[in-house]
N, C-alpha and C positions, 0 to 999 in steps of 0.2 A: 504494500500500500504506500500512496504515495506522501510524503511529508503535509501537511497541510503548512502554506504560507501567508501570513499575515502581509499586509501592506505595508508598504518601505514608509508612507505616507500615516499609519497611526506607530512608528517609536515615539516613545514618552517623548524625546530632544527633538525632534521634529513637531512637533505638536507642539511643542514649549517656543521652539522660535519662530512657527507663525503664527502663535498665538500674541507672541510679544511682538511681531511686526503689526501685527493688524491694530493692535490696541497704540502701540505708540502712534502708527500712522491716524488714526481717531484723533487723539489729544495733538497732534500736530498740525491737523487743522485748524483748530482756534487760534494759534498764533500767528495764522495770516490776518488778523483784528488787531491785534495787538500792533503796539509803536514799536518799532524794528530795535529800537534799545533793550526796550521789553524782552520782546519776543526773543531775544539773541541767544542766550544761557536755555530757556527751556525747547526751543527750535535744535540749539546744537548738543542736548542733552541728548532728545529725542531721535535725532541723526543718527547720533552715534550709537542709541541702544538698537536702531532697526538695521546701522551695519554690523553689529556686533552678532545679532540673531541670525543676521543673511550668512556670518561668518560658521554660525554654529548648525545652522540649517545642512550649510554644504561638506562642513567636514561629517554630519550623521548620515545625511546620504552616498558619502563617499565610504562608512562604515559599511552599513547597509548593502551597498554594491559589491564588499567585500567578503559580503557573509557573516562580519561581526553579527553576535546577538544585541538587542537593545539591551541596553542597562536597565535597571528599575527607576524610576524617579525619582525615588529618594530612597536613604535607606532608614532614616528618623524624622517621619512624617510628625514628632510632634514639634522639631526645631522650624519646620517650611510654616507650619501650624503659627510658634509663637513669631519666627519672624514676620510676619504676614501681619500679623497683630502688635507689634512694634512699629510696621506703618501705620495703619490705622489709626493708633495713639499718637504718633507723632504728629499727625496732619490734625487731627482733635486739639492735641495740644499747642500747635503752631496758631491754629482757629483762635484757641481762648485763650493762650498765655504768650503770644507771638511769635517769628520765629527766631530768636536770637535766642532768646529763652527758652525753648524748648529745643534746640538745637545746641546749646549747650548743657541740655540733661541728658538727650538721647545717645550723642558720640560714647562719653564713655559708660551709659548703659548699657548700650551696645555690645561696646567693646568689653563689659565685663560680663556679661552672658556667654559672649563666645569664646571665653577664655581669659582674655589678657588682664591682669589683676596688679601691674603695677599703677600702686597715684599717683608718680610723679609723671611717669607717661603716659595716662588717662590725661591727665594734666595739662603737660606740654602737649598732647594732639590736639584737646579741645580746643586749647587756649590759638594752636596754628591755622584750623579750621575755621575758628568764628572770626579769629580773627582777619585771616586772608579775606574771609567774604565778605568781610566788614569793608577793610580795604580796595577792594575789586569793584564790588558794588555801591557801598553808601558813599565811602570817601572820593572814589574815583569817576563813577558812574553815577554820583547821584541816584542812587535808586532806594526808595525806602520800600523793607518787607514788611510784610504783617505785623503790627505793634498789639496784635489781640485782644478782644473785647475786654477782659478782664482790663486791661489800661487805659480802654481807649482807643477810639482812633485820630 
């Protein structure tokens, strides 16, 4: 009898990078409203994550073509689970407490979830992070972020 073959078109990684093309290409359309200052960071955000999935698309089908088996999607569906739910909170918390401020609690939340448990380099990242985009964007660019209900706008 002969093997029964699934489509090259449902592995997990293939599913996963056109699931993430489709969706970034969505939210990348509202950035043609937007003021092209605006729109610049979340436009070349979005670029990059639909070349990054076209990049992963073609090396699972170059798998695929090879006979590799697909991986499984995950192998601790409760870390996909909580990261998934560290977005969610974070965009909550950007909403009600800004995001300067919640972007300075999540990095080394974060980072102390998935392991790294030094404070001084919890620390020095947060501090390069918020800092950069402070720099890049408010000092630089003029662009102010969400100052969240809880303050104010």
């Amino acid at each position: 009898m002969p093997e029964s073959r699934t489509s090259r078109l449902t592995r997990p990684e293939t599913l996963t990078a056109l699931g993430i093309i489709v969706v970034a290409a969505g939210f990348l359309i509202p950035t043609t409203d937007m003021r092209p200052i605006s729109a610049l960071l979340p436009a070349a955000m979005l670029i990059g994550l639909i070349v990054l999935s076209v990049l992963l698309l073609v090396a699972d089908q170059r798998k695929a073509a090879a006979g590799q088996p697909a991986q499984p999607m995950t192998k601790s569906p409760k870390s996909v689970i909580g990261a998934f739910l560290l977005i969610v909170a974070y965009a909550l918390a950007t909403d009600f407490i800004g995001f300067y401020v919640s972007t300075a609690l999540t990095i080394p939340l974060v980072a102390w979830i998935f392991g790294y448990r030094s404070p001084l380099g919890l620390l020095i990242a947060t501090v390069i992070v918020v800092g950069t985009i402070w720099a890049i964007f408010d000092f630089g660019m003029s662009q102010d972020f969400p100052a969240g209900r809880l303050w104010g706008r």
